[in-house]
C-alpha positions as a printed Julia matrix, in Angstrom:
186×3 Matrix{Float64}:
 73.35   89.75  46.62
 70.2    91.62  45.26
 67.04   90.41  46.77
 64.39   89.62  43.72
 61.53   90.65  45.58
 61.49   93.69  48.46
 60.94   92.38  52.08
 58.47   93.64  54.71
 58.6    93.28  58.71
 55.64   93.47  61.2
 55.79   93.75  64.84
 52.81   92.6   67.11
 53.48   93.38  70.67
 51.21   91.59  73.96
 51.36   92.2   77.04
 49.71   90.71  80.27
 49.25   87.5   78.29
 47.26   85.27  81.05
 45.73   82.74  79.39
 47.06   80.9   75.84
 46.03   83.14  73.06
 46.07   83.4   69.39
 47.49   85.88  66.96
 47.59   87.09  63.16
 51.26   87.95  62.87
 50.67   88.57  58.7
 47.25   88.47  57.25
 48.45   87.36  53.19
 45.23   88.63  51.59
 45.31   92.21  53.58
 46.99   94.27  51.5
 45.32   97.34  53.06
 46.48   97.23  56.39
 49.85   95.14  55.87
 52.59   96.62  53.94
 53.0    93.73  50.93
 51.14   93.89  48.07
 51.24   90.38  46.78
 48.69   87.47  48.16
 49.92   84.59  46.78
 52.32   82.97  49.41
 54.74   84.14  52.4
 58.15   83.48  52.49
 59.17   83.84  56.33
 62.95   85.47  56.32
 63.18   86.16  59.74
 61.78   86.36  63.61
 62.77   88.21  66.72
 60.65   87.87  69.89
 61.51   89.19  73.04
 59.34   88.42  76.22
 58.9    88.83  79.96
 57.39   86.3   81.99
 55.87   87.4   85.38
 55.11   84.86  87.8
 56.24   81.28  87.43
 54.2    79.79  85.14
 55.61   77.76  81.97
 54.8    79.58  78.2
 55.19   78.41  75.01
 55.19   80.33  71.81
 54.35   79.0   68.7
 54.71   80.55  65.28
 53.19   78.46  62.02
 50.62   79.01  59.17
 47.12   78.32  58.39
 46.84   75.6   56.08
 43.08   75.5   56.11
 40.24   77.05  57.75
 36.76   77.79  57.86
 33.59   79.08  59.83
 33.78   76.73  62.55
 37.27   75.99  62.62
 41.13   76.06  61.52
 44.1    73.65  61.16
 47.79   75.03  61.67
 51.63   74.12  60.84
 53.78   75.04  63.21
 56.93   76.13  61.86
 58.94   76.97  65.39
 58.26   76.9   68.93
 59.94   79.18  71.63
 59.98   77.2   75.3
 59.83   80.04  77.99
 60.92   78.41  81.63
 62.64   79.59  84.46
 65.58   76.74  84.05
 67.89   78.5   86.83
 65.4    79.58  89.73
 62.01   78.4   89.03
 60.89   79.7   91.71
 61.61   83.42  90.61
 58.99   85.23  88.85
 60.58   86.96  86.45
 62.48   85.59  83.32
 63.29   87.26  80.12
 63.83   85.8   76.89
 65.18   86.85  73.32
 65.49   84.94  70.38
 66.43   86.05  66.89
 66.16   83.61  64.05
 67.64   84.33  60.18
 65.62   81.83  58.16
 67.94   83.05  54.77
 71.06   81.11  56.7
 72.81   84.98  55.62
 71.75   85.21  52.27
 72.38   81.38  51.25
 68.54   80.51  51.27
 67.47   84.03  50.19
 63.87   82.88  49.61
 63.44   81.79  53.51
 61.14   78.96  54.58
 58.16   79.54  51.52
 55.26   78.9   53.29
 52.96   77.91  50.04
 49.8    75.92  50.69
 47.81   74.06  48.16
 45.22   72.07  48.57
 45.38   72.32  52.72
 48.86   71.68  52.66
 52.59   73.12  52.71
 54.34   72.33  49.55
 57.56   73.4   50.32
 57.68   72.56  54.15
 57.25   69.5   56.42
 56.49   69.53  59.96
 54.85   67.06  62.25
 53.81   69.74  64.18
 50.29   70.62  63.74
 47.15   71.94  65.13
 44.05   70.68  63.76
 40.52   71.64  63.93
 40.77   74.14  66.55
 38.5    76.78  67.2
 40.82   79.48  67.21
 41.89   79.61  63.59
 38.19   79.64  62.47
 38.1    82.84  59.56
 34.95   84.62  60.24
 36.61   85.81  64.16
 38.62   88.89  64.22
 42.12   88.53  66.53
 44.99   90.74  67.63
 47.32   91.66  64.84
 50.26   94.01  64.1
 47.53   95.94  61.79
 44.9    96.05  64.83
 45.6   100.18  66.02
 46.03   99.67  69.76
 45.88   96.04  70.14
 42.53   95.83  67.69
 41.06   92.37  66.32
 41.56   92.89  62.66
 43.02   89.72  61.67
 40.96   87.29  60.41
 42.92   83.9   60.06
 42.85   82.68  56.84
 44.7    79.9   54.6
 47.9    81.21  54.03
 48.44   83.44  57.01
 51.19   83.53  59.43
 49.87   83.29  63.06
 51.16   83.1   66.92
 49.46   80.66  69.57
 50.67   82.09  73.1
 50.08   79.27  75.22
 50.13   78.65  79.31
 51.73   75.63  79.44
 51.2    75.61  83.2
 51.7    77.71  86.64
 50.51   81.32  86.7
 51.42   85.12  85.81
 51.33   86.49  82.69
 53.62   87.15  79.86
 54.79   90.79  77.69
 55.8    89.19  74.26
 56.96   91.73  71.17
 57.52   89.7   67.81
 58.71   91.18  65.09
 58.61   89.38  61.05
 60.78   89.82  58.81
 58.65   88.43  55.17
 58.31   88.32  51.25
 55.05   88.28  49.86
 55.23   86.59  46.3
């Protein structure tokens, strides 16, 4: 099957995660520092996260899109959530996790989950998992992104965007997550 558009990937790496944390995984207006070239919606194709939790403390990791955001604040979709638990020895303080996810079903669905939003809203996807008016998504605050050299904040949230909320669920340590997106930017 050829592919009508070409497909990029990103990978944002974290480590020593301590505290819940958010994340530009693809910035759909930068076309400077992120390989696509077209800003008009994201089609997510695929995810692979890998992570290391030290210490025994409970992590979730959430991956969605901005559906609207401004100075003060930002509201989110979530599209998937990763649980991260010791389930065998809870007690032990170091788990691993790995996850891969193929969002084209292997080729059927070439275009993906489209992640279009109009008017504050996903057109083309329904989830009742949100995030609303939260400070973190607000567009005029730089965060970490898989453009940022070394870990830099060059990812500005914006409608659109595909972004990661780290979060301590509870317990303590810290958490090493690499995620890696495989996208179409239409």
């Amino acid at each position: 099957m050829t592919r009508p558009r070409p497909a990029y990937a990103v990978t944002l790496g974290a480590e020593a995660v301590a505290e819940s944390t958010a994340y530009v995984l693809v910035d759909l207006s930068d076309t400077t520092n992120f390989p696509h070239g077209k800003t008009t919606e994201l089609h997510l194709l695929g995810l692979d996260v890998m992570a290391e939790k030290a210490g025994d403390g409970v992590y979730d990791i959430w991956v969605g899109v901005v559906t609207e955001n401004d100075g003060t604040d930002g509201s989110i979709t979530w599209v998937r959530c990763f649980h991260l638990e010791s389930v065998c020895n809870p007690t032990d303080s170091t788990d691993r996790f790995h996850a891969s996810e193929d969002y084209t079903r292997g080729g059927t669905v070439p275009e993906g989950i489209n992640l279009n939003v109009t008017s504050g809203a996903l057109t083309k996807f329904a989830s009742n998992l949100t995030q609303a008016d939260n400070a973190n998504w607000q567009n005029d605050v730089g965060l970490a992104s898989p453009a940022g050299a070394g870990g830099g904040t060059t990812g500005k949230p914006g409608a659109g965007d595909l972004v990661m909320w780290v979060e301590e669920v509870s317990g303590s340590g810290t958490l090493d997550v690499c995620m890696t997106v495989t996208y179409e930017a239409v």
